[in-house]
PDB file of N, CA, C and O in Angstrom, chain B, residues numbered from 101:
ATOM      1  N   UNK B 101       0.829  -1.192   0.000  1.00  0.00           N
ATOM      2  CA  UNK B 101       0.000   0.000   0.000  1.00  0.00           C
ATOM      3  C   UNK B 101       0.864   1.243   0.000  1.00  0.00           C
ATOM      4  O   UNK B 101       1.942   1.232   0.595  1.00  0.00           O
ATOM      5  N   UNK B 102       0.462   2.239  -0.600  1.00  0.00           N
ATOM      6  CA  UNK B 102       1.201   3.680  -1.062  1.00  0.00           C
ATOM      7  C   UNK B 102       0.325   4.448  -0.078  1.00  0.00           C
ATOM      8  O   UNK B 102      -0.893   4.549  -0.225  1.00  0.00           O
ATOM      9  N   UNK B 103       1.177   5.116   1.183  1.00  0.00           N
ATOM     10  CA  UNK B 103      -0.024   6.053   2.075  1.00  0.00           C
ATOM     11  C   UNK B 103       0.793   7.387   1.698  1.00  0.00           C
ATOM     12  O   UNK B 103       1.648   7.593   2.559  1.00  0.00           O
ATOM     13  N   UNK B 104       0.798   8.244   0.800  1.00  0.00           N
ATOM     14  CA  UNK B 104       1.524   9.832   0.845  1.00  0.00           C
ATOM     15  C   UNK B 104       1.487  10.006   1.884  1.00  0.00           C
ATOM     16  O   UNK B 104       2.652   9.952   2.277  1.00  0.00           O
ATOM     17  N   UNK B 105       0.830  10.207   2.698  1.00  0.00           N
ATOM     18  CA  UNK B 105       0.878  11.410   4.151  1.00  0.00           C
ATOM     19  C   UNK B 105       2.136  10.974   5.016  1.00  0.00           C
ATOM     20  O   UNK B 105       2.763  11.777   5.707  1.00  0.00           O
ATOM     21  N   UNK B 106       2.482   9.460   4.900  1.00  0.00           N
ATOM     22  CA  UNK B 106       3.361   8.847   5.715  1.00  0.00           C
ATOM     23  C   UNK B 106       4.144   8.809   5.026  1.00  0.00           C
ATOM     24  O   UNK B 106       5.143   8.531   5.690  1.00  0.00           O
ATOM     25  N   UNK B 107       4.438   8.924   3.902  1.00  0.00           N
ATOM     26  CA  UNK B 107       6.148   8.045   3.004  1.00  0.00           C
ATOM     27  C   UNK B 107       6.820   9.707   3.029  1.00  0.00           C
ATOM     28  O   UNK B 107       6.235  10.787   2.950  1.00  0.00           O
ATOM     29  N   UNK B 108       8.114   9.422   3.156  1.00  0.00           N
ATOM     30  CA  UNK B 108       9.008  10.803   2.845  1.00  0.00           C
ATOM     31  C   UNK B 108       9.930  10.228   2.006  1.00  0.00           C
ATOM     32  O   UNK B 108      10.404   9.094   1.945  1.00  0.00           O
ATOM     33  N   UNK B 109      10.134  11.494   1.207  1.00  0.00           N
ATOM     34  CA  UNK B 109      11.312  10.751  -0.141  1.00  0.00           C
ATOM     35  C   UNK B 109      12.678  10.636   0.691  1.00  0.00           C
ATOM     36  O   UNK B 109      12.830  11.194   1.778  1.00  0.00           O
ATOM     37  N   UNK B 110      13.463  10.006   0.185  1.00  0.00           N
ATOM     38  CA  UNK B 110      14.839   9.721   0.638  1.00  0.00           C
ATOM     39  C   UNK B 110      15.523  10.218  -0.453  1.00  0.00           C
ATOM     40  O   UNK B 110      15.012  10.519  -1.532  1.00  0.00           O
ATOM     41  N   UNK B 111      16.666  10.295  -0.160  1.00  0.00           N
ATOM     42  CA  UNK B 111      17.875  11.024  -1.795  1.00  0.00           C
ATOM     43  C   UNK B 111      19.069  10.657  -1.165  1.00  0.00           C
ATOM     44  O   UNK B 111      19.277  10.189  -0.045  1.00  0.00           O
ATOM     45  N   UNK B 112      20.050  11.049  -2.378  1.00  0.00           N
ATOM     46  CA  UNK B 112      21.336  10.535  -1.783  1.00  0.00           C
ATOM     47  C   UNK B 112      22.299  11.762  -1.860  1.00  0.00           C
ATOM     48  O   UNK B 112      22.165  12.706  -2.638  1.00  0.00           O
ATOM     49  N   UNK B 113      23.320  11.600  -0.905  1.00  0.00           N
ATOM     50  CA  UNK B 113      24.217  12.887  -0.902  1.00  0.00           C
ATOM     51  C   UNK B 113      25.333  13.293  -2.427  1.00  0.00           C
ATOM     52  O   UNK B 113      25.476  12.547  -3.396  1.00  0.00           O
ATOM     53  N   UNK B 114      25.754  14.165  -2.305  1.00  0.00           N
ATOM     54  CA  UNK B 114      26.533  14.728  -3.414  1.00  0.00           C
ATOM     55  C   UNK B 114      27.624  13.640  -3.344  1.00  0.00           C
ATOM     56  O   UNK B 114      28.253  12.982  -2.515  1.00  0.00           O
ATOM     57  N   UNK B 115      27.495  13.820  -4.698  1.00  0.00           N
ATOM     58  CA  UNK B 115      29.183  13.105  -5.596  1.00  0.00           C
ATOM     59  C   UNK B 115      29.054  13.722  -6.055  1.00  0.00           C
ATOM     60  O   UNK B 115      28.149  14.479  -6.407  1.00  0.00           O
ATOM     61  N   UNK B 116      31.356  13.300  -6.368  1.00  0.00           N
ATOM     62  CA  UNK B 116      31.531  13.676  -7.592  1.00  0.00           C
ATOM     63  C   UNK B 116      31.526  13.436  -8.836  1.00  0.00           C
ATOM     64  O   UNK B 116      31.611  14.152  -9.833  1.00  0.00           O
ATOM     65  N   UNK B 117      31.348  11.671  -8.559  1.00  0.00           N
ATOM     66  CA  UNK B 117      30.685  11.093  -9.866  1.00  0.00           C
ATOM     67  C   UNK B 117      29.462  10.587  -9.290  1.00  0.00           C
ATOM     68  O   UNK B 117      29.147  10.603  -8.100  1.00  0.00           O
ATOM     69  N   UNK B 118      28.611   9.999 -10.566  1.00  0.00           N
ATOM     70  CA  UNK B 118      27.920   9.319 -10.337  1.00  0.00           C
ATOM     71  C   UNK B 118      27.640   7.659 -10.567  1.00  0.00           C
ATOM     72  O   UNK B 118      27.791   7.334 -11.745  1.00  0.00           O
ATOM     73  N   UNK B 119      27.306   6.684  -9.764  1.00  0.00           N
ATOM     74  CA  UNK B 119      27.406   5.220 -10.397  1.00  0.00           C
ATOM     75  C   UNK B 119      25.985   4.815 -10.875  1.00  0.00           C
ATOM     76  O   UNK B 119      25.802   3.620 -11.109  1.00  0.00           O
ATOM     77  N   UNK B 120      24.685   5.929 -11.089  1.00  0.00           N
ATOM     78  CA  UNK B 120      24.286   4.858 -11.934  1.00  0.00           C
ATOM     79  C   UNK B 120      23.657   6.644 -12.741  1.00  0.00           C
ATOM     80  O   UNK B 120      24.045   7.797 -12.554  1.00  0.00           O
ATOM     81  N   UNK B 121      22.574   6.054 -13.625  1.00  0.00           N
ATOM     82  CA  UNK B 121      21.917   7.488 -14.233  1.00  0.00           C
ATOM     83  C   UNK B 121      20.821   7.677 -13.258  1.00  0.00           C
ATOM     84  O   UNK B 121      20.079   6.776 -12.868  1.00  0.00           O
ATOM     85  N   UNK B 122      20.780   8.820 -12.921  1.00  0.00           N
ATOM     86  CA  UNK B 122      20.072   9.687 -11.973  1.00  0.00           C
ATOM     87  C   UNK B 122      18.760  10.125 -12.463  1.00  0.00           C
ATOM     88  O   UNK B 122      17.968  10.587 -11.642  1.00  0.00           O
ATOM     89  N   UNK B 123      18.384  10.026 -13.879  1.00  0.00           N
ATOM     90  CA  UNK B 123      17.108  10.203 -14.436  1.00  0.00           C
ATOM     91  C   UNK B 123      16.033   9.013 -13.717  1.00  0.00           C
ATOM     92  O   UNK B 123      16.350   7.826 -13.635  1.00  0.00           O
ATOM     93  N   UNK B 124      14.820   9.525 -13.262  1.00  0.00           N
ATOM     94  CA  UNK B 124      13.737   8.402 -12.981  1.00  0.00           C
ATOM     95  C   UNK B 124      13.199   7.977 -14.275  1.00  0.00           C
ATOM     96  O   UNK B 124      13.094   8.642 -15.305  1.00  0.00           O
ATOM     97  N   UNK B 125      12.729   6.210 -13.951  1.00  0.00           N
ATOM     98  CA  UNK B 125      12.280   5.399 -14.768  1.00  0.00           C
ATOM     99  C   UNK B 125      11.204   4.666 -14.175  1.00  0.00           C
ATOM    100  O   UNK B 125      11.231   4.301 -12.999  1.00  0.00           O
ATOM    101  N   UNK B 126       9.761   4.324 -15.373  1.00  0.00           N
ATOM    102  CA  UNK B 126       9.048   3.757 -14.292  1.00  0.00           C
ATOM    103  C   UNK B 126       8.165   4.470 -13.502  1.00  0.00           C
ATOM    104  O   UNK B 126       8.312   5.687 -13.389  1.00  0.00           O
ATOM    105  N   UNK B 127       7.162   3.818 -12.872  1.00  0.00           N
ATOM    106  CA  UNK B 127       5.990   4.370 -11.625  1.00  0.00           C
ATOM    107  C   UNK B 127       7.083   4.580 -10.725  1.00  0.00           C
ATOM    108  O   UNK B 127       8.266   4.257 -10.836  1.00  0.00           O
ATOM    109  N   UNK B 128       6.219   5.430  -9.438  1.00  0.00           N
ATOM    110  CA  UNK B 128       7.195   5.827  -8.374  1.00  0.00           C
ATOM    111  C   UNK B 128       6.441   5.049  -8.007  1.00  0.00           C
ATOM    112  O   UNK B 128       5.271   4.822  -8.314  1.00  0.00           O
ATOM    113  N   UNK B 129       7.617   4.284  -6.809  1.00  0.00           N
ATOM    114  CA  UNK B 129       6.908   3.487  -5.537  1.00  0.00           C
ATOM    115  C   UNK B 129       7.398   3.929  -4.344  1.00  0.00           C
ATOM    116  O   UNK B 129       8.553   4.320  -4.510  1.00  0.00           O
ATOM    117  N   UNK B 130       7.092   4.023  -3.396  1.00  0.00           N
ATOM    118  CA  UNK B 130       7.158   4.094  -2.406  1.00  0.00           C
ATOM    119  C   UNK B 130       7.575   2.730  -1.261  1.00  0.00           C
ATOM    120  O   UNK B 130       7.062   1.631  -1.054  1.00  0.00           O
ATOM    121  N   UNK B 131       8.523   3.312  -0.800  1.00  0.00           N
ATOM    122  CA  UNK B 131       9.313   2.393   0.168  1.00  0.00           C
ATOM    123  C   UNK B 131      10.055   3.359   1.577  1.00  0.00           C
ATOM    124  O   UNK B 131      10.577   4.469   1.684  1.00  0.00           O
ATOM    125  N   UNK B 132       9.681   1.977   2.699  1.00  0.00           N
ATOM    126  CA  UNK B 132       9.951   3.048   4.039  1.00  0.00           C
ATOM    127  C   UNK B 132       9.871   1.714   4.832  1.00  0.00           C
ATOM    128  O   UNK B 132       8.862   1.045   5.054  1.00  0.00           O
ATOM    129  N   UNK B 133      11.105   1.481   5.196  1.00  0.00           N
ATOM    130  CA  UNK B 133      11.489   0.820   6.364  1.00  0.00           C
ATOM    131  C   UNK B 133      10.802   0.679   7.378  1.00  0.00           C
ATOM    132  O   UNK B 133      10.867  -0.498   7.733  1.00  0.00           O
ATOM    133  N   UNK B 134      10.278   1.173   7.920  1.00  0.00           N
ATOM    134  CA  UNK B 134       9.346   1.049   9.400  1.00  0.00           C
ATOM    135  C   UNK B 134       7.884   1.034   9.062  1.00  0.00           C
ATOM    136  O   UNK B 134       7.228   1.426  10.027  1.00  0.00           O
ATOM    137  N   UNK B 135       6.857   0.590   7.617  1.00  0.00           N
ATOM    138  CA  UNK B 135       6.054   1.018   7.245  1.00  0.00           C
ATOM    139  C   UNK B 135       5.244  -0.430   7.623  1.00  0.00           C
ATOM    140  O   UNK B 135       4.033  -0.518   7.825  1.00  0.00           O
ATOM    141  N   UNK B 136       6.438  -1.774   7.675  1.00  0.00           N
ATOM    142  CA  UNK B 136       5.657  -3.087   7.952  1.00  0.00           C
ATOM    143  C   UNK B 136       6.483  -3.392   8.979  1.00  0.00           C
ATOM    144  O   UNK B 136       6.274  -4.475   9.527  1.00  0.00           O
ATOM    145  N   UNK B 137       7.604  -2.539   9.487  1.00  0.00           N
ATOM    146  CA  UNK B 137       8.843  -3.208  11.019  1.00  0.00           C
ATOM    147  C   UNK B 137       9.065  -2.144  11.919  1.00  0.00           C
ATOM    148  O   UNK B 137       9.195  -0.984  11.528  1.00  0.00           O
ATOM    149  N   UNK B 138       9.121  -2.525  13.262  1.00  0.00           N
ATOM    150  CA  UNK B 138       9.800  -1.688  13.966  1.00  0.00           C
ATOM    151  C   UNK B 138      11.049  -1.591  13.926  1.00  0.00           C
ATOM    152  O   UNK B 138      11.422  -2.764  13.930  1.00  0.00           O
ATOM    153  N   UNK B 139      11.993  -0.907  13.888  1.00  0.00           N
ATOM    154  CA  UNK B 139      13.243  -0.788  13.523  1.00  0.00           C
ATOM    155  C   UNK B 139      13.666  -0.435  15.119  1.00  0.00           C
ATOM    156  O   UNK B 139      13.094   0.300  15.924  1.00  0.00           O
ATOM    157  N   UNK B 140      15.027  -1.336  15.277  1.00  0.00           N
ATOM    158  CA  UNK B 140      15.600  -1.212  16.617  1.00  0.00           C
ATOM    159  C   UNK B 140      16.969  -1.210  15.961  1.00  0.00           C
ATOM    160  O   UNK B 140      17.335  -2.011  15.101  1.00  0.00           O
ATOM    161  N   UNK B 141      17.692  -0.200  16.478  1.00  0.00           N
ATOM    162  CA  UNK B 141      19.261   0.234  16.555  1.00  0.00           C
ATOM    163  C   UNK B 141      20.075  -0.154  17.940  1.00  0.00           C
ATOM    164  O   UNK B 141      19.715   0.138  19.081  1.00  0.00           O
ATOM    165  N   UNK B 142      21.252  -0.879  17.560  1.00  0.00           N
ATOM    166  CA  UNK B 142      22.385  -1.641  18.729  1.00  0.00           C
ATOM    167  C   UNK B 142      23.548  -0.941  18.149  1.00  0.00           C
ATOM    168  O   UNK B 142      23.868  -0.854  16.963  1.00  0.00           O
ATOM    169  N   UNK B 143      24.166  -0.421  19.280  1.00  0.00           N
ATOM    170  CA  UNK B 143      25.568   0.250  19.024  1.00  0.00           C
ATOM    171  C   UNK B 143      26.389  -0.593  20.379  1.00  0.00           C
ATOM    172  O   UNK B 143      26.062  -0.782  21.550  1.00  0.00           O
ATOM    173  N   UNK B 144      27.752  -1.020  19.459  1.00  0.00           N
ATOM    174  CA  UNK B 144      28.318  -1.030  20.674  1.00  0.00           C
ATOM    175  C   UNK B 144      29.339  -0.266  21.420  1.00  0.00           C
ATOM    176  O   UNK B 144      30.340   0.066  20.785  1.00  0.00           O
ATOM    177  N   UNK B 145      29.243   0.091  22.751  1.00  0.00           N
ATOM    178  CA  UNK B 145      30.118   1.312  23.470  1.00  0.00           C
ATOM    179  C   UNK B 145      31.251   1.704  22.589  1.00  0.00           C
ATOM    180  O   UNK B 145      31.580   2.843  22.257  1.00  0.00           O
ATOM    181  N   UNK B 146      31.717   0.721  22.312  1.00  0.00           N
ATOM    182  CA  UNK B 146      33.457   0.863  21.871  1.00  0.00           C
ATOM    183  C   UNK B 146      33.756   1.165  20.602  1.00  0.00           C
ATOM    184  O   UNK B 146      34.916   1.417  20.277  1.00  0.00           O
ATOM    185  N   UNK B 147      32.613   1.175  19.625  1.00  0.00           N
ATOM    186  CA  UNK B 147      32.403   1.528  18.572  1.00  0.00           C
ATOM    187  C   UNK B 147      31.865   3.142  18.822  1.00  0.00           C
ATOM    188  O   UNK B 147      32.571   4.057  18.399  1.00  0.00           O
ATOM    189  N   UNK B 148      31.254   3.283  19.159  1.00  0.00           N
ATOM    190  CA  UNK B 148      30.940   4.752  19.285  1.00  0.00           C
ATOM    191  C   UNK B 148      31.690   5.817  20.338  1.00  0.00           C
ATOM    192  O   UNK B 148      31.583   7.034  20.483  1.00  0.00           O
ATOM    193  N   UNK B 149      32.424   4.890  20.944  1.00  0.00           N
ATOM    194  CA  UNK B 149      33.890   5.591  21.802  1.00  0.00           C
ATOM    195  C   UNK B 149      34.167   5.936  20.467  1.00  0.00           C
ATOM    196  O   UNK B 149      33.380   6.733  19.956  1.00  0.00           O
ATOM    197  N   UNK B 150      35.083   5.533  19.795  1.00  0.00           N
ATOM    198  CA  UNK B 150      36.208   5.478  18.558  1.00  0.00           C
ATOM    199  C   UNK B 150      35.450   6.112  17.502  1.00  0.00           C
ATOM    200  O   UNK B 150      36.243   6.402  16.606  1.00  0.00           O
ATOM    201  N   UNK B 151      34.193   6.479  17.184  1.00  0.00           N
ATOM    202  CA  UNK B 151      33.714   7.358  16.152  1.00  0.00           C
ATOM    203  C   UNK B 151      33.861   9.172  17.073  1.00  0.00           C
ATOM    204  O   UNK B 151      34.304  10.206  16.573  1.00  0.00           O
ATOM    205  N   UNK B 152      33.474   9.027  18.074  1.00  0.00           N
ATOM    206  CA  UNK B 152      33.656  10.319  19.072  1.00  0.00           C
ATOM    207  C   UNK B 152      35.021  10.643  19.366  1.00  0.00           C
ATOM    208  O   UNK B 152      35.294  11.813  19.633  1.00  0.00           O
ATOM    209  N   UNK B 153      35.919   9.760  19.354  1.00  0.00           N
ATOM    210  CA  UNK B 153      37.442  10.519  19.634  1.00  0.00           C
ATOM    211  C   UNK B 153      37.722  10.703  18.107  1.00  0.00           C
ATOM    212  O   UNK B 153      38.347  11.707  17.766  1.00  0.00           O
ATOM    213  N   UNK B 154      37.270   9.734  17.087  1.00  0.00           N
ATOM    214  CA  UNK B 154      37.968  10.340  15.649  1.00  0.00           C
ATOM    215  C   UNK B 154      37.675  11.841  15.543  1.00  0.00           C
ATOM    216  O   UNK B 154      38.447  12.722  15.164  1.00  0.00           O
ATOM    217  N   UNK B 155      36.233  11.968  16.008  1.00  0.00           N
ATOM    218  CA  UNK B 155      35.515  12.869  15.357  1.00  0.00           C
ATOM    219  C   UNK B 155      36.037  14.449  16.245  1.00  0.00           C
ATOM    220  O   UNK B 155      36.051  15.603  15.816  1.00  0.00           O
ATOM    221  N   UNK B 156      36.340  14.019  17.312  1.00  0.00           N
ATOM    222  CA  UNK B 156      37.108  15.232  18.438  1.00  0.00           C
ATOM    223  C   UNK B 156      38.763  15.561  17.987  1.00  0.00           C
ATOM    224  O   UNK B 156      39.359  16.607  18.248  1.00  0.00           O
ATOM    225  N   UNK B 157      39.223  14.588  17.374  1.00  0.00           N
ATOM    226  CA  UNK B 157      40.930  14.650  17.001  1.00  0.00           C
ATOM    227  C   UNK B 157      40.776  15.389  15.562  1.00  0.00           C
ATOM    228  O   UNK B 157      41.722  16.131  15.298  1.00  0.00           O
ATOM    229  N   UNK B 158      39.729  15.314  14.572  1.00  0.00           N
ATOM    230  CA  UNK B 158      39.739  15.679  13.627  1.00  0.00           C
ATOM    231  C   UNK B 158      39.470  17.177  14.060  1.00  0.00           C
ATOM    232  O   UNK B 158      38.914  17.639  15.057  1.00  0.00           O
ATOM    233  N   UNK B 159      40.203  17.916  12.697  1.00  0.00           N
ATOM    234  CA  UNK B 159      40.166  19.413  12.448  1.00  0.00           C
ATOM    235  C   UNK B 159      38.733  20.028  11.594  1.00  0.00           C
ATOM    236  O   UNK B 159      38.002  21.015  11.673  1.00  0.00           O
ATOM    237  N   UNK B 160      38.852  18.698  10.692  1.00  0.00           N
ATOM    238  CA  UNK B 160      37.751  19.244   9.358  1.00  0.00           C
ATOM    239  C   UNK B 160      36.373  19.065  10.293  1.00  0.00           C
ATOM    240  O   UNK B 160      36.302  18.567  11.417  1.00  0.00           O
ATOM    241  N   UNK B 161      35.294  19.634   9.468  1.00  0.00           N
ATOM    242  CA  UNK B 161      33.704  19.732   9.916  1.00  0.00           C
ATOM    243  C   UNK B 161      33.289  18.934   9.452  1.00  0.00           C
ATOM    244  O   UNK B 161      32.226  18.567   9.952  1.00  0.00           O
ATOM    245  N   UNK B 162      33.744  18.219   8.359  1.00  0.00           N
ATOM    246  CA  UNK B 162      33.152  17.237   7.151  1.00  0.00           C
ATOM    247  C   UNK B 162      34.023  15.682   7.555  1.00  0.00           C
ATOM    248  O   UNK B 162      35.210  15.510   7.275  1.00  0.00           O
ATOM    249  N   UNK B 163      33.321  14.846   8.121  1.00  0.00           N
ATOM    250  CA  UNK B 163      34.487  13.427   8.281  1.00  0.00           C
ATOM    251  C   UNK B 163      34.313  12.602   7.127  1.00  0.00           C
ATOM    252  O   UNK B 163      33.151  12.446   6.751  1.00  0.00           O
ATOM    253  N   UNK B 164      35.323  11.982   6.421  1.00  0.00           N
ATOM    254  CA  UNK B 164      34.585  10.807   5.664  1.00  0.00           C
ATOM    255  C   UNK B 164      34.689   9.443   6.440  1.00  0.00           C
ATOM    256  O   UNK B 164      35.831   8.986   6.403  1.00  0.00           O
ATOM    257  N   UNK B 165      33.833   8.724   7.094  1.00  0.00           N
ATOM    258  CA  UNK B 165      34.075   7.989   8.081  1.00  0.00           C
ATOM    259  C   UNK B 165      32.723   6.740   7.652  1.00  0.00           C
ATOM    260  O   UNK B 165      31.598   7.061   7.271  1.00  0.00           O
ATOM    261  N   UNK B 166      33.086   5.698   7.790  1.00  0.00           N
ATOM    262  CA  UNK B 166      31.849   4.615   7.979  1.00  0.00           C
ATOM    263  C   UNK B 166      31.635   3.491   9.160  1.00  0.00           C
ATOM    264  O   UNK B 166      32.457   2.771   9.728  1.00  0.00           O
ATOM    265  N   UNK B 167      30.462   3.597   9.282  1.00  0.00           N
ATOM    266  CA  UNK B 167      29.816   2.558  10.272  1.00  0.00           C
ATOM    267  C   UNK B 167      29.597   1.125   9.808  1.00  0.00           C
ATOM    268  O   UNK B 167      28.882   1.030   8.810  1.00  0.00           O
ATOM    269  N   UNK B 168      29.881   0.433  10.122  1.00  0.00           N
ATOM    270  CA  UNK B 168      29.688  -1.072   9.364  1.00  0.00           C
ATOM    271  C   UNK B 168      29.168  -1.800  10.612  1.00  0.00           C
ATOM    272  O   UNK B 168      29.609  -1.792  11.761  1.00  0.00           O
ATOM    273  N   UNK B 169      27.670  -2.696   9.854  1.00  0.00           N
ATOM    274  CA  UNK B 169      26.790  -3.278  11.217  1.00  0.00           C
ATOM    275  C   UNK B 169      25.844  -4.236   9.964  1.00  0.00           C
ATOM    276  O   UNK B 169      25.627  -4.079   8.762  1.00  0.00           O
ATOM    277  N   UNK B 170      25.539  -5.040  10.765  1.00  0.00           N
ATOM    278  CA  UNK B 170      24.263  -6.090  10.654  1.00  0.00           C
ATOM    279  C   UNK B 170      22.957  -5.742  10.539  1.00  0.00           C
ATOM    280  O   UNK B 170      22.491  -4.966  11.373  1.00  0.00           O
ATOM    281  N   UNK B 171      22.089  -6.286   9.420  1.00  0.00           N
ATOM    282  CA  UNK B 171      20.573  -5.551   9.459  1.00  0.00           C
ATOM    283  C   UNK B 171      19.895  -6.838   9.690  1.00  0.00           C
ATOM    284  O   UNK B 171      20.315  -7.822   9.081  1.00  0.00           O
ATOM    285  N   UNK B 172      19.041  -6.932  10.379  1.00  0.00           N
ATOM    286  CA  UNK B 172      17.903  -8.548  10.350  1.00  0.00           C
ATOM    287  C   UNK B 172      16.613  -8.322  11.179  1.00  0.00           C
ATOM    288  O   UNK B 172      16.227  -7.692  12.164  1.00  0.00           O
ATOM    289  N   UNK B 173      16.173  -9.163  10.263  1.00  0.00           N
ATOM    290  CA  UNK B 173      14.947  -9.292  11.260  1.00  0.00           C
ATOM    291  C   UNK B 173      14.858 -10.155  12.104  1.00  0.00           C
ATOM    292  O   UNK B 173      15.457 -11.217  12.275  1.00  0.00           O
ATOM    293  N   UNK B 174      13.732  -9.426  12.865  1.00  0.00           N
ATOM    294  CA  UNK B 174      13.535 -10.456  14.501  1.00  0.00           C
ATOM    295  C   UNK B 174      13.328 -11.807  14.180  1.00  0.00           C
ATOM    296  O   UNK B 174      12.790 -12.109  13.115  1.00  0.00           O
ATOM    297  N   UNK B 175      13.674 -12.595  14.935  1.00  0.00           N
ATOM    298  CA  UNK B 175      13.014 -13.668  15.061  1.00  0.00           C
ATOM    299  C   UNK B 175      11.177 -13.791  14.583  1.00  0.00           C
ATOM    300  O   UNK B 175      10.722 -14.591  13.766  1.00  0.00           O
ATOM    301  N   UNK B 176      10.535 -12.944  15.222  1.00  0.00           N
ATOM    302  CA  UNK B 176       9.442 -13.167  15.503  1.00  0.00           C
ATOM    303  C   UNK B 176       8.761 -12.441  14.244  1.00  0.00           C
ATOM    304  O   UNK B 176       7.554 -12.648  14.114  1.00  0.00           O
ATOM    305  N   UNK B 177       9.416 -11.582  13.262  1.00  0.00           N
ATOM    306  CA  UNK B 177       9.305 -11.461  12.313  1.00  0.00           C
ATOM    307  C   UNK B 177       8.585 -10.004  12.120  1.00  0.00           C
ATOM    308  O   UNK B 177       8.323  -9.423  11.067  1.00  0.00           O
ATOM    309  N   UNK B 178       8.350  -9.601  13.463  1.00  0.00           N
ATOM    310  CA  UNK B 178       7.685  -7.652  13.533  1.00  0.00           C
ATOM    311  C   UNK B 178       8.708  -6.927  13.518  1.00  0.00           C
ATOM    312  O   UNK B 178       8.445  -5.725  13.502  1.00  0.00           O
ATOM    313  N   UNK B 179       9.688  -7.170  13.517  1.00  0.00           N
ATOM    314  CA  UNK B 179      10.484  -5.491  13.695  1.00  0.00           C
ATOM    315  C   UNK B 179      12.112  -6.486  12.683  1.00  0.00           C
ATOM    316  O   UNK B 179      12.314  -7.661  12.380  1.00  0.00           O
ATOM    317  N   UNK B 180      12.909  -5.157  12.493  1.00  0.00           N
ATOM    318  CA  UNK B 180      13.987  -5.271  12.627  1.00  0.00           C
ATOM    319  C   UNK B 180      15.591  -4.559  13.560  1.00  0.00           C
ATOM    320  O   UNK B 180      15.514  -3.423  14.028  1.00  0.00           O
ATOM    321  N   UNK B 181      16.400  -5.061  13.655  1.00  0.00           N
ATOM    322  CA  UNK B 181      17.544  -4.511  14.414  1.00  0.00           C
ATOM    323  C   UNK B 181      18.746  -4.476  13.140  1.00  0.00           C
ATOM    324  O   UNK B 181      19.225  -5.266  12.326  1.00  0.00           O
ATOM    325  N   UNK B 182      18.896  -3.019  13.536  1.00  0.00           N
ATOM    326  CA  UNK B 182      20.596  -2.834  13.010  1.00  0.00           C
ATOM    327  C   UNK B 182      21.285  -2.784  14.035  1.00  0.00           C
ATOM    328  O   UNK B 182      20.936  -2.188  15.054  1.00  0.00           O
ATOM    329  N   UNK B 183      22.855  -3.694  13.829  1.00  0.00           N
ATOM    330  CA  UNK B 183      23.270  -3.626  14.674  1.00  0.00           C
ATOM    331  C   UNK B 183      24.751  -3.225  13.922  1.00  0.00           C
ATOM    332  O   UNK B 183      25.460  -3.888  13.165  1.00  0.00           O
ATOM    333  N   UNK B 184      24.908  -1.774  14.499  1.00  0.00           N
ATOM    334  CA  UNK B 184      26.714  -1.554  14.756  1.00  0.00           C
ATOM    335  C   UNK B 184      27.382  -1.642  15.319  1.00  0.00           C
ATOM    336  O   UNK B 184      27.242  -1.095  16.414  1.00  0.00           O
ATOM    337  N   UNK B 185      28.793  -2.479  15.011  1.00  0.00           N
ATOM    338  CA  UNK B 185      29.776  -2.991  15.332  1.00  0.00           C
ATOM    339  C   UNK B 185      31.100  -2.442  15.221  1.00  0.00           C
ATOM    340  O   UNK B 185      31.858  -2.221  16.165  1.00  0.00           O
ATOM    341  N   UNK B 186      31.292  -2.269  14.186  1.00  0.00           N
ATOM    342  CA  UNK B 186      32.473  -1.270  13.474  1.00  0.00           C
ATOM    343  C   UNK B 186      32.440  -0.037  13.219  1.00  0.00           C
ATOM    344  O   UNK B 186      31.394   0.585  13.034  1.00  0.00           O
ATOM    345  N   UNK B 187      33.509   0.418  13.183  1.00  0.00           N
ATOM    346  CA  UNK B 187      33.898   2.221  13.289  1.00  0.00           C
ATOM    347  C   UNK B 187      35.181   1.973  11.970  1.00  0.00           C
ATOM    348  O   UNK B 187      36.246   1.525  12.396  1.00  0.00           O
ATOM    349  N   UNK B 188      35.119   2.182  10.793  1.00  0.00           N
ATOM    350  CA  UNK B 188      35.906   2.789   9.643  1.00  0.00           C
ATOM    351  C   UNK B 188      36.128   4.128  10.083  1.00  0.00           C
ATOM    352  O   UNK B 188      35.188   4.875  10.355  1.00  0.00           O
ATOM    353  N   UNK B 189      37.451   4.504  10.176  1.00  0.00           N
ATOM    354  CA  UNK B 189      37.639   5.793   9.949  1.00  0.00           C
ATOM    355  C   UNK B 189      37.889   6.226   8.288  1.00  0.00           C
ATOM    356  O   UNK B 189      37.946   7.448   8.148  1.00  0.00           O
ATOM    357  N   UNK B 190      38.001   5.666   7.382  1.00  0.00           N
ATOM    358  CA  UNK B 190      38.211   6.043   5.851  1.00  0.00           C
ATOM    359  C   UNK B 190      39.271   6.279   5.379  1.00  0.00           C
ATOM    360  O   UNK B 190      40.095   5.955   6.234  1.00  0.00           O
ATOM    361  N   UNK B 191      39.887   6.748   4.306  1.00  0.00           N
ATOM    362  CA  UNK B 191      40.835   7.545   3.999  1.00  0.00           C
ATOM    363  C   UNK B 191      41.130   8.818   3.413  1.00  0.00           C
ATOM    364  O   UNK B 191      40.269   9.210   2.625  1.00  0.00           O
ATOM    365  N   UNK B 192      42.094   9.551   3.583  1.00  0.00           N
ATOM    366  CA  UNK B 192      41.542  11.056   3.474  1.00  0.00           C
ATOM    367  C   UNK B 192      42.087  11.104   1.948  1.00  0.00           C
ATOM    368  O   UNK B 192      41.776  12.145   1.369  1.00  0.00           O
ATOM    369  N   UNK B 193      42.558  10.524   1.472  1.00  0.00           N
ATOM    370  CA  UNK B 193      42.562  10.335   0.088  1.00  0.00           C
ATOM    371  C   UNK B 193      41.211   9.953  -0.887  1.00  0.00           C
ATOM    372  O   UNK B 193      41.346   9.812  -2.102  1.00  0.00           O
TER     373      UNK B 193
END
């Protein structure tokens, strides 16, 4: 089911290239994560220690940095959990 009042568009941030063509094709559909799951987020301490000291040692305003984690659903099959684990700091290259 397509409810407008509830769906918000999503987009993606600036590049400098692009990897696919950016023209729309096709009906729009609508898609939204929490529309059939509850979505539950797991961080662990030590991972988000180490994104907070990168992010305090760094000079720039802009980090290029990634989170790397697990997406699944429950067992019971109502919700899902992301779970982060890892802290990438990136390269400044």
């Amino acid at each position: 089911r397509f409810v407008p009042e509830r769906m918000v568009p999503f987009s993606f941030p600036l590049s400098k290239c692009a990897l696919w063509d950016p023209v729309p094709m096709g009906d729009v559909t609508g898609s939204h994560i929490t529309y059939y799951r509850n979505p539950k987020l797991s961080m662990k301490e030590k991972t988000l220690r180490l994104a907070y000291r990168h992010a305090k040692q760094n000079e720039k305003k802009l980090l290029s940095c990634f989170l790397i984690g697990i997406l699944a659903v429950d067992e019971d099959g109502e919700g899902i959990t992301l779970t982060i684990d890892r802290f990438d700091p990136g390269r400044e290259v």
